[in-house]
C-alpha positions in Angstrom: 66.4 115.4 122.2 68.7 116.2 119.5 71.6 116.4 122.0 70.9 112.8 123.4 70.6 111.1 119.6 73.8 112.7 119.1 75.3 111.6 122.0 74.2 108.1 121.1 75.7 108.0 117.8 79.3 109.4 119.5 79.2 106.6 121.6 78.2 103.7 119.1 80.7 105.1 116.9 83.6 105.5 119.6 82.6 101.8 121.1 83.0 100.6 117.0 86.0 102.2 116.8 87.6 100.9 119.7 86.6 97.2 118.6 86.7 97.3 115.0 83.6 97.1 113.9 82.8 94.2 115.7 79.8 93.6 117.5 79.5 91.9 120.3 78.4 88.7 121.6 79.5 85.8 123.8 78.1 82.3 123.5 77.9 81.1 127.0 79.3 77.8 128.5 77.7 75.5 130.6 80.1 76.3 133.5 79.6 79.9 133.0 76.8 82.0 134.6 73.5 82.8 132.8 73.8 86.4 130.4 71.2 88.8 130.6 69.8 89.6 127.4 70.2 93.1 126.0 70.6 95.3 122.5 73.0 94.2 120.3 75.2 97.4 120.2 75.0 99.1 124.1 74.1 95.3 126.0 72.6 96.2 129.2 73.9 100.0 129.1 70.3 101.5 129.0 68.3 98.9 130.9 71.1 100.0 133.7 71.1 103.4 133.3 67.0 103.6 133.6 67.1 102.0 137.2 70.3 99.8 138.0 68.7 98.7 140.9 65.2 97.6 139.5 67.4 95.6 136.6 70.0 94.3 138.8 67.1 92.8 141.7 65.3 91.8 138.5 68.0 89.6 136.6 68.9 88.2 140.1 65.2 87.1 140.8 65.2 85.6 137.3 68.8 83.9 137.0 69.7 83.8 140.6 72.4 85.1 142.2 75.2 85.1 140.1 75.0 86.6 136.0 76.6 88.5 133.2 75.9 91.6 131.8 77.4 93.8 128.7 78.1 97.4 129.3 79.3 98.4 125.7 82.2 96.4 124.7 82.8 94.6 127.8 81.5 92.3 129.9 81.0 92.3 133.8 79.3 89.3 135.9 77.5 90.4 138.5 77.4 88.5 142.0 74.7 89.2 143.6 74.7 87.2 146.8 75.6 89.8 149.6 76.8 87.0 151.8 79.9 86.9 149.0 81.4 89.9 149.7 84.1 88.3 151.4 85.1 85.5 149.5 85.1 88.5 146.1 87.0 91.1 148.6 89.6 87.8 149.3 89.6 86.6 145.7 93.2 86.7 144.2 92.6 86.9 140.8 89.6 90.0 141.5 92.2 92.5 141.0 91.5 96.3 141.5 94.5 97.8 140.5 94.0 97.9 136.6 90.5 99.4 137.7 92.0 102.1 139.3 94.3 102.4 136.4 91.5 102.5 134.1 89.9 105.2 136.2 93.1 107.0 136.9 93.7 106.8 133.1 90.8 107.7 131.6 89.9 110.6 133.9 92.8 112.1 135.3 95.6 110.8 132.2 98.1 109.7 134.6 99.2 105.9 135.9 100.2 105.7 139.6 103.2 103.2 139.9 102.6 100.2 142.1 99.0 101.2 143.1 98.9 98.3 145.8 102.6 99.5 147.2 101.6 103.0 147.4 98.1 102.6 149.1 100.1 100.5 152.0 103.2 103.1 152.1 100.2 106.3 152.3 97.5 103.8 154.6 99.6 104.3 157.8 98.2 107.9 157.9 94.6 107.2 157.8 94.9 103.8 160.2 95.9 103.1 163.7 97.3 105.6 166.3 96.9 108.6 162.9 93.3 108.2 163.4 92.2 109.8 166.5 95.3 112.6 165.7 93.9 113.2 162.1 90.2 113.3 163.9 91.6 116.1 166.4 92.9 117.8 163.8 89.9 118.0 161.5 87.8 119.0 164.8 90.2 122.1 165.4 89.4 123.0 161.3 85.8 122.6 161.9 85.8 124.7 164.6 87.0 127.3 163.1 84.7 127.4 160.0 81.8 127.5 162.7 83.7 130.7 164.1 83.5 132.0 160.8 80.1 131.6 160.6 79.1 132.4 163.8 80.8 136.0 162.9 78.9 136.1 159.5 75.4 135.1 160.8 73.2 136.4 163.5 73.6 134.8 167.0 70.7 133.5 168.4 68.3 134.1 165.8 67.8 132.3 162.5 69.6 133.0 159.4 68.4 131.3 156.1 70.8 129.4 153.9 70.9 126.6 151.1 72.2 123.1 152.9 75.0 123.1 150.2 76.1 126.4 151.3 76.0 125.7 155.2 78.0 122.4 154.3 80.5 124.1 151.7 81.0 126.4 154.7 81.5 124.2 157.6 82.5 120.5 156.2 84.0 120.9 152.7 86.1 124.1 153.4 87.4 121.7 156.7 88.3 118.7 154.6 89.8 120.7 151.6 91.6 122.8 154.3 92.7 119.2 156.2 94.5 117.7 153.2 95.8 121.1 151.3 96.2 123.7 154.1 94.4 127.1 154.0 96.1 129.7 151.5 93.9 132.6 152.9 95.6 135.0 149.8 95.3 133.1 146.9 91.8 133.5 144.6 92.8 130.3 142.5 92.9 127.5 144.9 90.5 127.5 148.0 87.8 125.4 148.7 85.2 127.5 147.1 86.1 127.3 143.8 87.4 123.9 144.3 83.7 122.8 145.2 82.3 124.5 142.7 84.4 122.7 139.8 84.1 119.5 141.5 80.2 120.0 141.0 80.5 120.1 137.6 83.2 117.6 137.0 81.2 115.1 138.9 77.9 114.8 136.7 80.3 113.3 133.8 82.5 111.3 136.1 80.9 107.9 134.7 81.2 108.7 131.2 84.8 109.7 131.4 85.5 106.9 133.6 83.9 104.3 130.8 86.7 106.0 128.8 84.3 108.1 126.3 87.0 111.4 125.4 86.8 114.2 127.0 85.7 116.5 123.7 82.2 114.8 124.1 81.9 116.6 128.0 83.7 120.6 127.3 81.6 121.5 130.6 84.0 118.1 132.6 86.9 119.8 130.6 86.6 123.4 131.8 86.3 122.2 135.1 89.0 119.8 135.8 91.3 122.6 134.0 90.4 125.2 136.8 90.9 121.5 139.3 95.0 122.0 138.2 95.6 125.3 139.2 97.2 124.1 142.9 100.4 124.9 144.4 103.2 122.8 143.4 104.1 119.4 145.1 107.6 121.3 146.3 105.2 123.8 147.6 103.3 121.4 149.4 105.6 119.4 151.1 107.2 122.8 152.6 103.9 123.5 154.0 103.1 122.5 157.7 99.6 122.6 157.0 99.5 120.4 154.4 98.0 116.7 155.2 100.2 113.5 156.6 98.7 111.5 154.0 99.8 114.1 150.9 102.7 114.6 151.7 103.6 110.7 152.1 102.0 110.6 148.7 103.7 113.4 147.1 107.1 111.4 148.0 105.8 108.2 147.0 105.6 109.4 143.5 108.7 111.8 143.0 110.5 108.5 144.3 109.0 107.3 140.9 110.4 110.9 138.5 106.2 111.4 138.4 105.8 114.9 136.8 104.8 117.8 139.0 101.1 117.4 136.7 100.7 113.7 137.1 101.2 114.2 141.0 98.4 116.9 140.6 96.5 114.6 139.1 96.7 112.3 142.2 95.7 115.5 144.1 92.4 115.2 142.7 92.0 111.4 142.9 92.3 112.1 146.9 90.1 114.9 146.4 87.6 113.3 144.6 87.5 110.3 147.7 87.2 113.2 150.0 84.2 114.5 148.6 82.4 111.3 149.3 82.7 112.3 153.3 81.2 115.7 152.4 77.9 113.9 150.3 77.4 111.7 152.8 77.2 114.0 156.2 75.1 116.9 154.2 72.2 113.6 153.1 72.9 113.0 157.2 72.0 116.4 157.9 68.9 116.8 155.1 67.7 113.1 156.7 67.9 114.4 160.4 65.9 117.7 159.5 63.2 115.8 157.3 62.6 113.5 160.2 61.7 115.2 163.7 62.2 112.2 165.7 65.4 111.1 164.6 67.2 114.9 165.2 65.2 114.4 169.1 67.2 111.2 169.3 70.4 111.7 167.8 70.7 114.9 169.7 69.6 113.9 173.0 72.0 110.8 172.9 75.0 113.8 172.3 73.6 115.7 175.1 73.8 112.7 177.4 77.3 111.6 176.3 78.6 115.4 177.2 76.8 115.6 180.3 78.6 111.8 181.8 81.6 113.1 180.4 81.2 116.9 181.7 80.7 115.0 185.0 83.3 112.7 184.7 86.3 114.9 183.8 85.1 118.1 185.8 86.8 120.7 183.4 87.7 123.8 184.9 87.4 125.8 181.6 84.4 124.1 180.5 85.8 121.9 177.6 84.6 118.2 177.1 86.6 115.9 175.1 85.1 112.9 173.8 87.1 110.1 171.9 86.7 108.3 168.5 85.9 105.2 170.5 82.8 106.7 172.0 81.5 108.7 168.6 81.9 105.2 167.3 79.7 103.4 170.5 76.7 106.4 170.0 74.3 103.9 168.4 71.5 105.7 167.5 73.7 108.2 165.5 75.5 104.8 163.8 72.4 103.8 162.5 71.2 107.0 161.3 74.6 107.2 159.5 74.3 103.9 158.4 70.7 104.1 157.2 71.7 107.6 155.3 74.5 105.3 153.3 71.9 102.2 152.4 69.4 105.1 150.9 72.3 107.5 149.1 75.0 104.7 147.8 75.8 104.4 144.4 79.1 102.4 144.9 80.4 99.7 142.3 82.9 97.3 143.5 84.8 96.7 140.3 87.5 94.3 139.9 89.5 92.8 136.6 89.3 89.4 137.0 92.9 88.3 135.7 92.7 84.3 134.9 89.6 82.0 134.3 88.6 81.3 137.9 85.9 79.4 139.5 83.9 81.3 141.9 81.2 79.2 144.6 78.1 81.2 145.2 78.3 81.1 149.2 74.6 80.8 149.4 73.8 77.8 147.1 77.4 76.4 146.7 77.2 76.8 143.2 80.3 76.7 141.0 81.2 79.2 137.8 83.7 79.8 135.8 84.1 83.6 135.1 86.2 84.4 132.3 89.5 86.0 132.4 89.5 89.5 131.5 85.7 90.2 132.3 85.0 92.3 134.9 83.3 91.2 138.3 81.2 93.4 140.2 79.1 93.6 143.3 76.7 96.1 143.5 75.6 97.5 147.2 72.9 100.0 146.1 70.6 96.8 144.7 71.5 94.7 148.3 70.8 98.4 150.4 67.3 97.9 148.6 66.4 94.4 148.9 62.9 93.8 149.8 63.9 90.1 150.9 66.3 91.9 153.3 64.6 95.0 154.4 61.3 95.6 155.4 60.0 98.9 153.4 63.8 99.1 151.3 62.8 102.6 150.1 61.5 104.5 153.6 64.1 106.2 155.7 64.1 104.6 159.4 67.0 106.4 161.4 66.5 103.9 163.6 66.2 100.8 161.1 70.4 99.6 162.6 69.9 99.9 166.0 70.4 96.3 167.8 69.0 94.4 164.2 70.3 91.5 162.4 69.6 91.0 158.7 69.1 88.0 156.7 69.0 87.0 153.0 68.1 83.3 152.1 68.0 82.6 155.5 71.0 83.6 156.8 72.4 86.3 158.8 74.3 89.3 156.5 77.9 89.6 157.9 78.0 93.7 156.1 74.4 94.2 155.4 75.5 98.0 154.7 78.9 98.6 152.1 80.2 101.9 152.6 82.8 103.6 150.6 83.7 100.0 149.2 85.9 97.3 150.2 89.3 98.1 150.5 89.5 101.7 151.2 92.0 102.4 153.2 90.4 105.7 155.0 87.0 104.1 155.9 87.1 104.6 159.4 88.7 108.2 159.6 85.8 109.2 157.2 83.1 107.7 159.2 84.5 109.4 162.0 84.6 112.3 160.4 81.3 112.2 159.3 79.9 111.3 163.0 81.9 114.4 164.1 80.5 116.6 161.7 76.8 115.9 162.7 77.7 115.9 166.8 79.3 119.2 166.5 76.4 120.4 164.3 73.7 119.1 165.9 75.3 120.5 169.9 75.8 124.5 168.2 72.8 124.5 166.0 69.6 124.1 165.5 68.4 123.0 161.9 65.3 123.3 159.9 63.8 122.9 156.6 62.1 125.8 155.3 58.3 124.8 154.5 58.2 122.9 151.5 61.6 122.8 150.9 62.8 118.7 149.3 65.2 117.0 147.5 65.1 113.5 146.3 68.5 110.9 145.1 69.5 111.9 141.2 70.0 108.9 139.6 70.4 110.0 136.2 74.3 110.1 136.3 74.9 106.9 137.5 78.6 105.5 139.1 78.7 108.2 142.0 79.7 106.8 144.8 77.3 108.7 146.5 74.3 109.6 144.8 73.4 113.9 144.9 70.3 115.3 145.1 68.3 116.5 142.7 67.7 119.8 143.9 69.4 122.4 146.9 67.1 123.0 149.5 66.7 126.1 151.8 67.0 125.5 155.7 67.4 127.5 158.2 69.7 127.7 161.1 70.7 129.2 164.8 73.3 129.0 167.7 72.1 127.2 170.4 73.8 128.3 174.1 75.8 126.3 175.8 78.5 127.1 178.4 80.3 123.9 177.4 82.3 123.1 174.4 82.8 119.6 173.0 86.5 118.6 171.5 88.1 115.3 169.9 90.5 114.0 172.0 93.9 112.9 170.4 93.9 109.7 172.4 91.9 106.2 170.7 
């Protein structure tokens, strides 16, 4: 208790340092959109931080579907309409870039130049013909982490594990392997210790991101020191195991004189994304073992794609390739994938709005005015639990996606699920690599829960994109026999 009160006081202090000693307030104009009332100092901070999504449903029920709120010593209007989410992902003056600064800043200490320039120069290896080759390659990763463990674990019968061990060991070390390259000698940097200090680093994510110093979180501190000890960017871009996408952002930023630390920094940033993928497939995972009947139809729907393709291609050394076109056309594991984001999302969609702009509500054609320099934000984890759009928001159905159309105010949702945001240039490798994940999982092994064993969504450090558990769980796992293997094919 002591700990929280001062924790408190740090922040009113830093928040009345930053400003002056002024408090704040806003006196609204009629063009502008209603305010939700809050404490004078923190403004909607706690009533957020105790249950964004029961406040934000709450103030849109009350004021409708456009408002403002105060997080501290800044304001951010909230559009709550889902059917918006293209007109605020076209918006012009909805800028991202001095987000990401402010994130990049505040966190990391570094400033990337010309964000918008880079993420087109780095987005042609995550898009287009680099998608299936980046998908093979992660496949051939994966595979070998399940060699590893099929060495280190008992064939055929079950060996006990935490699901954040059996993930670490599969999925994480394959995507911190597919963007660094595997230095099997060094006892600094490997994904290990790597996952272990992004752990810790991501409970205070928020806090640093709101730009609260670093002193307040030693634990985030320790942690994102051990995150620096990485081969140099020279060293990288000599490696040929290191990613496409690194090393066209390592020379991005030495074309700019960024310091070899700075360009460490961005390391982590990528990182950081990355680590998104690896939430999301372990809550898959979790999902599919809590609920019998969706790991009966997610696996039988990989067992009859292999078999029409086993009998299509008649492989003489018993190898069936499947494509990122079909993973992406296997329906019931879409939905199960998409259900699994609508329960675990935590995603803002931040942007600085740069000018006064007016901004029509698509769903009432309503017209506000939104301040220049306020933040606007759209918040998918409040839409994901709609009542008005989903039947029973806060049950898992695995098959909830599956031929469906969605409506709010009468009309049918364009997006009714927002993963990994709106402009993110490696959406579709990172589904696809999350859809890999569970087919080649699901065709090797079984998976259980040990009796008892639960976890539920922590939402007590809010901003993650996607939210952890609150707890490991114990599972247990075996190799299932097959005379087939299954492999990504290089071609769409």
């Amino acid at each position: 208790m002591l700990s929280f009160i001062l924790l408190v006081i740090l922040v009113v202090c830093f928040c009345l340092h930053k400003t002056k000693g002024i408090l704040w307030g806003r006196n609204r104009k009629d063009d502008e959109p209603p305010i939700v009332p809050g404490h004078p100092i923190w403004g909607n901070g706690q009533q957020f931080n105790n249950d964004s999504i029961k406040f934000i449903l709450g103030a849109q029920k009350k004021l409708g579907d456009i408002f403002s709120i105060r997080m501290l010593h800044y304001f951010m209007t909230v559009i709550a309409d889902p059917h918006c989410f293209d007109a605020f992902s076209k918006e012009r003056s909805f800028d991202f870039e001095p987000i990401q600064e402010q994130v990049n800043g505040n966190i990391f200490g570094f400033k990337i130049p010309e964000a918008n320039r880079m993420r087109k120069f780095v987005g042609k290896t995550t898009r287009g013909s680099a998608v299936p080759r980046n998908l093979h390659a992660f496949s051939m990763l994966l595979e070998e982490s399940y060699s590893t463990l099929e060495h280190e674990s008992s064939f055929g019968e079950w060996n006990t594990v935490s699901l954040d061990r059996l993930a670490n060991q599969t999925l994480f070390k394959t995507i911190f392997n597919s963007v660094f390259g595997e230095d099997k000698e060094s006892t600094s940097f490997n994904y290990e210790l790597f996952h272990k200090h992004l752990q810790v680093f991501h409970k205070y994510f928020s806090y640093l991101w709101i730009g609260l110093p670093h002193w307040m979180f030693p634990e985030a501190t320790k942690a994102v020191e051990q995150l620096f000890n990485q081969p140099t960017p020279s060293e990288f871009m000599k490696s040929d195991c290191t990613s496409e996408y690194l090393k066209a952002a390592i020379e991005f930023l030495q074309s700019y004189n960024l310091s070899d630390k700075e360009i460490k920094c961005h390391n982590l940033v990528f990182l950081h994304i990355n680590v998104n993928t690896f939430k999301i497939a372990t809550w898959c995972l979790y999902q599919l073992m809590s609920h019998k009947a969706a790991m009966s139809s997610v696996r039988a729907e990989i067992e009859n794609l292999v078999e029409a393709n086993k009998e299509m291609q008649q492989s003489e050394d018993n190898v069936v390739t499947i494509s990122a076109k079909e993973i992406e056309n296997l329906e019931t594991l879409d939905s199960l994938v998409m259900e699994t984001f609508r329960m675990s999302s935590g995603v803002f969609m931040v942007r600085h709005n740069q000018e006064d702009t007016n901004f029509t509500v698509t769903s009432t054609g309503q017209t506000y005015r939104i301040r220049a320099g306020d933040k606007v934000m759209m918040y998918p984890p409040a839409i994901h639990k709609d009542p008005e759009i989903y039947e029973n928001p806060e049950e898992f159905q695995y098959d909830r996606f599956i031929g469906k159309t969605f409506y709010k105010n009468g009309k049918a949702l364009k997006t009714p699920v927002l993963p990994f945001g709106s402009i993110c240039p490696g959406r579709r490798i990172a589904l696809l690599q999350t859809k890999w994940y569970i087919v080649s999982m699901l065709y090797k092994f079984d998976l259980e829960l040990l009796e008892g064993e639960s976890c539920d969504f922590d939402t007590t450090y809010p901003g993650h994109e996607i939210v952890p558990a609150t707890n490991d769980v114990q599972i247990r796992f075996r190799h299932r026999e097959s005379s087939t293997k299954i492999q990504v094919t290089q071609q769409c």
